[in-house]
N, C-alpha and C positions, 0 to 999 in steps of 0.2 A: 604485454607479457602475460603467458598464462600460466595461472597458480601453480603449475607443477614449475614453470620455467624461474618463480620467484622465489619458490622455497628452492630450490636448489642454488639459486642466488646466494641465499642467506645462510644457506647452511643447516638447514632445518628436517630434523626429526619428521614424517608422518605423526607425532602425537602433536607435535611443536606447530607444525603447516592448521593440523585440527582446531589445538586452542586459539590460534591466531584467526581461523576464518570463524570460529565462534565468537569472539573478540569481536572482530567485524560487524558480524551479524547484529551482536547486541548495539552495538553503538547504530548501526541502520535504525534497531527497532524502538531503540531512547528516542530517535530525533521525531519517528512518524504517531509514536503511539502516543506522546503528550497531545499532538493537534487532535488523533483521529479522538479522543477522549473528550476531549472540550468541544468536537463535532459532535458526538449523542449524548454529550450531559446536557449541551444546549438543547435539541432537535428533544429530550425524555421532558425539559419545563415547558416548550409551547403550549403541551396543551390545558397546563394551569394559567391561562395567559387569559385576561380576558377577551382580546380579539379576536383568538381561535375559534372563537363560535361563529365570526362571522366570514369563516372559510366556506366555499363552497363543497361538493363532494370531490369533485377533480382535484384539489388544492389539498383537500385532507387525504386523497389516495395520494398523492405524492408525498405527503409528510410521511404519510407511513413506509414507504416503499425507504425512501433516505433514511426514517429510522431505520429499517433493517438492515439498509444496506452498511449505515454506520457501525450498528452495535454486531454485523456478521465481522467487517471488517477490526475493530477493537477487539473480538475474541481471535480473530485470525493471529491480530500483532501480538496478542498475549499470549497465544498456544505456545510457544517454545519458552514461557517461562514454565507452563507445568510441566512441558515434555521435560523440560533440563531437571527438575522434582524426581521426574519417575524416574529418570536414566542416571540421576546423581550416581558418581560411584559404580557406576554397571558395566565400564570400557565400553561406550559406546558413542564416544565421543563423535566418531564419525560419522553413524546415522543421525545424533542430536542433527550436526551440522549439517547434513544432506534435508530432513524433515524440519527445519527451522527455514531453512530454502524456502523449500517448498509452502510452506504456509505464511511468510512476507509477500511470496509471487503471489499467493490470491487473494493476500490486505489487502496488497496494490491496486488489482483488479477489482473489489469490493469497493477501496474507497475510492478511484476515481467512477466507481456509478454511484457511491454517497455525492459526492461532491457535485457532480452534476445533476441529480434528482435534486439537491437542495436549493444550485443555482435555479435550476426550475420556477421548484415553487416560490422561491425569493423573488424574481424576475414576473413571475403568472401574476403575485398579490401588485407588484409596482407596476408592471408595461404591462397587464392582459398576456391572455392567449399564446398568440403571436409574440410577443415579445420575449417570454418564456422558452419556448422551441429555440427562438432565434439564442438565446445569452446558452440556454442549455449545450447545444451545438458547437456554440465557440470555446465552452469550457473544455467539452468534450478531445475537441480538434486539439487545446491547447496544451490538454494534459499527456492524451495519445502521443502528440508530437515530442513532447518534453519527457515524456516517462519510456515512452517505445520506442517509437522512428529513431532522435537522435542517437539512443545506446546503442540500438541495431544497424544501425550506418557508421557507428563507433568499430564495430565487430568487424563491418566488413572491410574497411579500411585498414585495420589489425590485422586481418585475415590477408589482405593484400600487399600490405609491409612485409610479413614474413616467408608469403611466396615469394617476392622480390629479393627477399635476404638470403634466402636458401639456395 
């Protein structure tokens, strides 16, 4: 069912349909932003660690690369608490919600390439090489498939209920 088709379910106001998909939104960004945070609080101690030294240069470009990709992703999930700061009060509820969208879609995209750069170099220090690309890959596959494919195969199956129904 889509959003217009739910608030009209409910009975709902355009302001009412707003706070309720802001509502949403936050509960999204509670559940991902505590892991993506304990992702680059971990990944900012390695390098007071004393075995970090004994990373190679390959091993230490990928730490850096998963930090960025972490702490882009953690400022990504956080942006719509400053955006909701700036817009507090301003009736703008509905662009909050449209730009709050938008910057969770590219946490996503940010932390599924933390999370793979990490399995990386987690997999390069235990298996080598090869066994790094290989675990990298499957994270890759695993996340794409569980974060993309199934909702996008969700869609079109939706899509094709309601041609059916019409």
């Amino acid at each position: 069912m889509a959003d217009e088709e739910l608030a009209a379910l409910r009975n709902e106001t355009p302001a009412e349909r707003m706070d309720r998909n802001w509502g949403e939104l936050l509960q999204e960004l509670r559940v991902v932003q505590t892991g993506v945070q304990i992702l680059a609080g971990f990944l900012i101690t390695l390098p007071f660690q004393a075995r970090f030294e004994e990373l190679d240069q390959y091993q230490r470009t990928l730490f850096l690369v998963a930090l960025i990709f972490a702490l882009a992703a953690t400022s990504f999930f956080l942006a719509p608490v400053s955006l909701h700061r700036m817009l507090f009060r301003r009736n703008a509820k509905a662009r909050l919600v449209t730009l709050g969208d938008r910057f969770a879609k590219v946490g996503l995209v940010t932390l599924v390439m933390a999370i793979t750069t990490v399995s990386m170099l987690v997999a390069d220090v235990v298996l080598g090489r090869t066994g790094g690309w290989i675990i990298a890959g499957a994270m890759f596959s695993v996340i794409v498939t569980c974060w993309y494919i199934v909702p996008l195969n969700e869609l079109r199956c939706l899509g094709r209920q309601r041609a059916h129904a019409d």
